[in-house]
KEPABA-579392 format. One record per residue (C-alpha): x, y, z. Coordinates in steps of 0.02 Angstrom, whole numbers, m for minus. Example, Ala and Ser with C-alpha at 12.3 -4.5 7.8 and 13.67 -1.06 7.14 Angstrom:
<sites>
<x 615 y m225 z 390>
<x 684 y m53 z 357>
</sites>
This chain:
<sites>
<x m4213 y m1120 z 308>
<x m4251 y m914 z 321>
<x m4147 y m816 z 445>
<x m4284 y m744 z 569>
<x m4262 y m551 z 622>
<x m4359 y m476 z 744>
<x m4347 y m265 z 715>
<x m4394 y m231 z 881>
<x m4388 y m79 z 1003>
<x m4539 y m27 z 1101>
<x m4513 y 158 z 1078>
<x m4610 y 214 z 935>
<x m4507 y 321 z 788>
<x m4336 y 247 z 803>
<x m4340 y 164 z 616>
<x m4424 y m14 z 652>
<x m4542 y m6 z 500>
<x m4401 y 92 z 395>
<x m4275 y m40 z 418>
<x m4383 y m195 z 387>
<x m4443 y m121 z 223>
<x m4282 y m50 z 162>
<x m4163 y m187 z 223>
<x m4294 y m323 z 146>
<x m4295 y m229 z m4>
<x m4118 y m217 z m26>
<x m4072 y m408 z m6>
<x m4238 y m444 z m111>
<x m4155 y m327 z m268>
<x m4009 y m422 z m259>
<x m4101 y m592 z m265>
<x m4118 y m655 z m80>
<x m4286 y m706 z m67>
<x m4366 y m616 z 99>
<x m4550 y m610 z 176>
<x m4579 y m431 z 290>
<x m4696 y m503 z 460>
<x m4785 y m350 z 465>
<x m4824 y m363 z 647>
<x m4888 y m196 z 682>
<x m5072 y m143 z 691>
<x m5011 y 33 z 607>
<x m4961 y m78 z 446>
<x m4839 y 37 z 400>
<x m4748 y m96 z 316>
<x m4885 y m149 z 222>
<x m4921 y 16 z 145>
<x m4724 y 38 z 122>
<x m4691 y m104 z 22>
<x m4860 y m45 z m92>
<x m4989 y m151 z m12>
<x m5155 y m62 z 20>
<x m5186 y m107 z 191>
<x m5385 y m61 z 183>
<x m5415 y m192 z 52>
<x m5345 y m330 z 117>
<x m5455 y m488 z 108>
<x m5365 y m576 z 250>
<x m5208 y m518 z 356>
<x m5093 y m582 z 504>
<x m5247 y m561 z 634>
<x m5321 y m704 z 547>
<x m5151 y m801 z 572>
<x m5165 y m763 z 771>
<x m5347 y m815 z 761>
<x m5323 y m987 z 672>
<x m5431 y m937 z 547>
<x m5309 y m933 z 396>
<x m5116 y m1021 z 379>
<x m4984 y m890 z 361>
<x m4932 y m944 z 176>
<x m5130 y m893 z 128>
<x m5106 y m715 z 186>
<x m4945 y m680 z 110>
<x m4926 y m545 z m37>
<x m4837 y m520 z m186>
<x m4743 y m336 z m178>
<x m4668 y m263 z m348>
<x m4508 y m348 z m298>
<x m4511 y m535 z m373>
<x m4420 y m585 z m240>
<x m4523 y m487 z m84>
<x m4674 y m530 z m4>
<x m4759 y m458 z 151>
<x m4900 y m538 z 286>
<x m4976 y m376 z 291>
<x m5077 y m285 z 431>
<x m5210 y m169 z 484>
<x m5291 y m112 z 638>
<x m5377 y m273 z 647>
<x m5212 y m339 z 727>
<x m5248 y m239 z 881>
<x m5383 y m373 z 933>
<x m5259 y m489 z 924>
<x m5167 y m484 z 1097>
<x m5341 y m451 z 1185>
<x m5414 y m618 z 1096>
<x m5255 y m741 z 1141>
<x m5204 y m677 z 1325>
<x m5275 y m826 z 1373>
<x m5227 y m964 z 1239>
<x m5102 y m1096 z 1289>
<x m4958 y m1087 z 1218>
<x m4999 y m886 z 1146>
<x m4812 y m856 z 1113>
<x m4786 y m968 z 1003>
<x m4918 y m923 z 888>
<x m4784 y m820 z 742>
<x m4670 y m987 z 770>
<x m4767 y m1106 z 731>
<x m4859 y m1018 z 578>
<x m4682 y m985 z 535>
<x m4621 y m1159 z 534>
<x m4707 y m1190 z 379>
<x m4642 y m1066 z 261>
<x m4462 y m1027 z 335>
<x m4410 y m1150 z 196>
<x m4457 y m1045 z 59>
<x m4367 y m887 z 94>
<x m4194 y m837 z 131>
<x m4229 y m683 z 273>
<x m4398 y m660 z 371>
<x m4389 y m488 z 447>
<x m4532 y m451 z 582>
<x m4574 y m280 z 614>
<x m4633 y m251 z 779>
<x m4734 y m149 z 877>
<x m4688 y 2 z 974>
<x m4732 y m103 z 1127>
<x m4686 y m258 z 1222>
<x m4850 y m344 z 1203>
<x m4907 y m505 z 1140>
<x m4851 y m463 z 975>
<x m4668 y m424 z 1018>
<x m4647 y m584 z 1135>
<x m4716 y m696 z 984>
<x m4584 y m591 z 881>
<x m4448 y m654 z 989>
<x m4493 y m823 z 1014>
<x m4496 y m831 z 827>
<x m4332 y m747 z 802>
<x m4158 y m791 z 763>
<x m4082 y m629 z 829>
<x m4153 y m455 z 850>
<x m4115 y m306 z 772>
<x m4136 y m138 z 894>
<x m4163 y 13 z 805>
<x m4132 y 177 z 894>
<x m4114 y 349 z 898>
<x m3979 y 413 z 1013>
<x m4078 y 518 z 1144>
<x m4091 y 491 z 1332>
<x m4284 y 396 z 1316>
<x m4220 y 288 z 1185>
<x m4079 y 216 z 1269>
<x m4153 y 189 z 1424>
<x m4303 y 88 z 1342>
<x m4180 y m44 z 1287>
<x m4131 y m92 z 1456>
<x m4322 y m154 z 1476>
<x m4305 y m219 z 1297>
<x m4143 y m317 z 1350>
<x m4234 y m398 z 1521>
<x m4386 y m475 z 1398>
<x m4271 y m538 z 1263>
<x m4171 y m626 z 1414>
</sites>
């Protein structure tokens, strides 16, 4: 069973993205198999780890929208041991088309559930907001992983981080 870690912080440019794909890349070179939840609409993380994110033929909006299991979406990266559920901008649509679904947050943990087995770490990289996509991030999650930069606006965005992990 895959340790879940949601990078989260809802300030943009504190190192979300640049943690998930170095710290999965790091424990994938030394064999620990890892999957990157690429749970941004930028899909930085998807372009980091090599993936063009423009030619994807299905991606983690079609996870949120029932229309494809998470293990179908999944890519190989040049590390044997590293794959990625990349993203585009189609993930924006996502929070607009399940505000109203039962049971919305629970969407990443239950596609999750049935490929946790397979990998050793699951890093999610988040958005820079606390939307949707970062509440099914936590729900999913193990334990979170706050990435900051130490400036005034940065530290006082984790108190508001801190109240929706609670």
């Amino acid at each position: 069973m895959a340790r879940i870690i949601a990078i989260a912080n809802q300030k943009g440019g504190v190192g979300k993205t640049t943690t998930a794909v170095n710290l999965s890349a790091a424990l994938a070179l030394q064999g620990e198999r890892c999957l990157v939840i690429d749970s941004d609409p930028q899909g930085n993380a998807t372009s980091g780890l090599g993936v063009d994110k423009h030619e994807l033929e299905s991606n983690l909006f079609d996870v949120y929208m029932g229309e494809a299991e998470l293990r179908s979406v999944v890519v190989q990266t040049e590390i044997e041991t590293l794959q990625i559920a990349p993203a585009n901008s189609d993930l924006v649509g996502a929070e607009v088309e399940i505000i109203d679904k039962p049971g919305r947050e629970l969407i990443l943990k239950n596609a999750l559930s049935s490929v946790s087995g397979d990998y050793d770490y699951i890093f999610i990289d988040c958005p820079p907001s606390l939307g949707l996509l970062t509440i099914n991030a936590l729900v999913a999650a193990d334990s979170v992983l706050v990435t900051l930069q130490c400036e005034y606006y940065a530290l006082e965005g984790i108190s508001s981080l801190m109240q929706t992990i609670e």
